[in-house]
N, C-alpha and C positions, 0 to 999 in steps of 0.2 A: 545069672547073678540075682540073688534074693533081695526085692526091693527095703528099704529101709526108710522107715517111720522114725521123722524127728519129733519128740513133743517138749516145747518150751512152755515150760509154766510159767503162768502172766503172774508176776510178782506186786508185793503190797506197794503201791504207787507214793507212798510216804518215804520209801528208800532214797526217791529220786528230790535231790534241791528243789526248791521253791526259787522262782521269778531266775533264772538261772539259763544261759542256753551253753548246749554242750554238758547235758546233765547226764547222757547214756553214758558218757565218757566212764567217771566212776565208779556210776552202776553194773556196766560190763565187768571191769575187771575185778572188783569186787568181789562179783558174784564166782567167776572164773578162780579168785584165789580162794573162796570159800567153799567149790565145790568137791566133791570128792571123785569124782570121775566126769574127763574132758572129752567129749568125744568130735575129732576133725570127720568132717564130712565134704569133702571134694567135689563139691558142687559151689556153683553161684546162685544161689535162689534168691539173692539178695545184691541188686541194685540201685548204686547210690546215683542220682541224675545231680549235674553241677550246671548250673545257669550263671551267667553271668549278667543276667538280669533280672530274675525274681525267683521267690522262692527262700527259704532259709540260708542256702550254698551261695545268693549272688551276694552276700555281706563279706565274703571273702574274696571280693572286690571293689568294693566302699570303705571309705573310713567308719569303724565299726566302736558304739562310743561303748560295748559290750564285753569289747576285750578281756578288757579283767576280771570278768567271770570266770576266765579259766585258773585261776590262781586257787577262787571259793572250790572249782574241781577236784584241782590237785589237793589242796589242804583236805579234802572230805575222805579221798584214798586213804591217807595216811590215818584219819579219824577212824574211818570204819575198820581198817583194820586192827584200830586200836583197839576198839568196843569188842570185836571177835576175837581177840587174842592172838592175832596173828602176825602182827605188824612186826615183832623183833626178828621171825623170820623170813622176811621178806621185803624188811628193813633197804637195802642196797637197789634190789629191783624199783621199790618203790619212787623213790629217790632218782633213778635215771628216768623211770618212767614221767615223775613229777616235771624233772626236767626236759624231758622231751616233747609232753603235752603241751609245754609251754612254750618252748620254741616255734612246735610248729604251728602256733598261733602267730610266732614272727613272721612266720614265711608268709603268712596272709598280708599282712604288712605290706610285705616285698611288693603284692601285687595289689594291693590299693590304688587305685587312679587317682593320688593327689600330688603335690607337690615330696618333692625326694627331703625335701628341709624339714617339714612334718610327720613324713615315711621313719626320718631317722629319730626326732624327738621322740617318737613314737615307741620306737623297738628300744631307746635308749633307756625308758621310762620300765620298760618291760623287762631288760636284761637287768636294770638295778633291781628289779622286785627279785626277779628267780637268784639273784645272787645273794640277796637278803633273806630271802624264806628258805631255798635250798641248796645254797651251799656252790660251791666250785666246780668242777670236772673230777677233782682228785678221788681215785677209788673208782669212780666209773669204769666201764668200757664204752670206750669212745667209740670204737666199731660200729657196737649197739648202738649207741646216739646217731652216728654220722647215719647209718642206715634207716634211724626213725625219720630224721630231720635235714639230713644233707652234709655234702662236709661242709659247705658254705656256710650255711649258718650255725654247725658246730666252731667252724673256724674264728667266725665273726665272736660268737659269747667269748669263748677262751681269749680275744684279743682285746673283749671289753672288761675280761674280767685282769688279766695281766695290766690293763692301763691303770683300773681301780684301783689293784694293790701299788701299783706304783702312787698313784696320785696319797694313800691312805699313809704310802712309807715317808712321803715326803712330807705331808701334812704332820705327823706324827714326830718327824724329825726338826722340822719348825718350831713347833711347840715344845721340846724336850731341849731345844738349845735355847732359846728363850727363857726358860725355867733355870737354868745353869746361869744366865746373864743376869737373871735377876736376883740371886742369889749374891 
């Protein structure tokens, strides 16, 4: 079998966020939705080491005040492929992707060594943003999701996001019979 030569051209480093970590994130795909030919290569040449105690990977065991960096991520996806023209078609992918890179910033969460009361503020704080910037589950493939991110924590967003619209319907209904009484 004829050996095979990968060559990665090292890109203008202005692509990638400033003060930002988890910046390959965008850059990857990106560059994947930009390019014109993908080629899989069936090898691991590339080993990711996870410590859970130092290193960049062991923060995905600390409470991490960085988090939300991954939102500046996702928003960038959706930018740059606005800048390249490519965003209306790939609009949907974007979007589950958006939300998927976001979640599984929850699952880090999960495994933070702190208290489960701060664990939960935490992810709560998180699931309001992704529901604020990107929307629902509806239209997705949840398949897709549950295989990015887990069914658990696909299950847990859609349970926070079912309470939201409840608490928004009722908030909403408050406010709309209040307006009838005062009348």
């Amino acid at each position: 079998m004829p050996k095979i030569t990968v060559i990665i051209p090292v890109y203008n480093t202005e692509k990638f966020l400033k003060d930002c970590i988890w910046e390959d994130i965008a850059f990857s795909f990106t560059r994947f939705l930009e390019a014109r030919t993908v080629v899989n290569v069936p090898t691991s040449n590339y080993f990711y080491r996870r410590s859970q105690t130092k290193g960049l990977s062991s923060i995905n065991y600390q409470e991490n005040d960085r988090i939300s960096d991954i939102f500046r991520i996702a928003d960038e996806l959706e930018e740059e492929l606005k800048r390249n023209g490519k965003y209306e078609f790939f609009q949907e992918q974007i979007r589950l992707l958006q939300i998927a890179i976001c979640l599984q910033r929850v699952n880090e969460v999960n495994e933070w060594k702190i208290e489960e009361e701060r664990k939960n503020a935490v992810k709560n704080t998180m699931y309001a943003t992704i529901y604020q910037k990107y929307g629902d589950l509806e239209g997705l493939d949840n398949i897709q999701l549950q295989i990015k991110v887990g069914i658990n924590t696909t299950e847990e967003y859609s349970s926070y996001i079912e309470t939201e619209k409840e608490r928004l319907k009722k908030k909403y209904l408050l406010l709309d019979n209040s307006k009838k009484e005062n009348k």
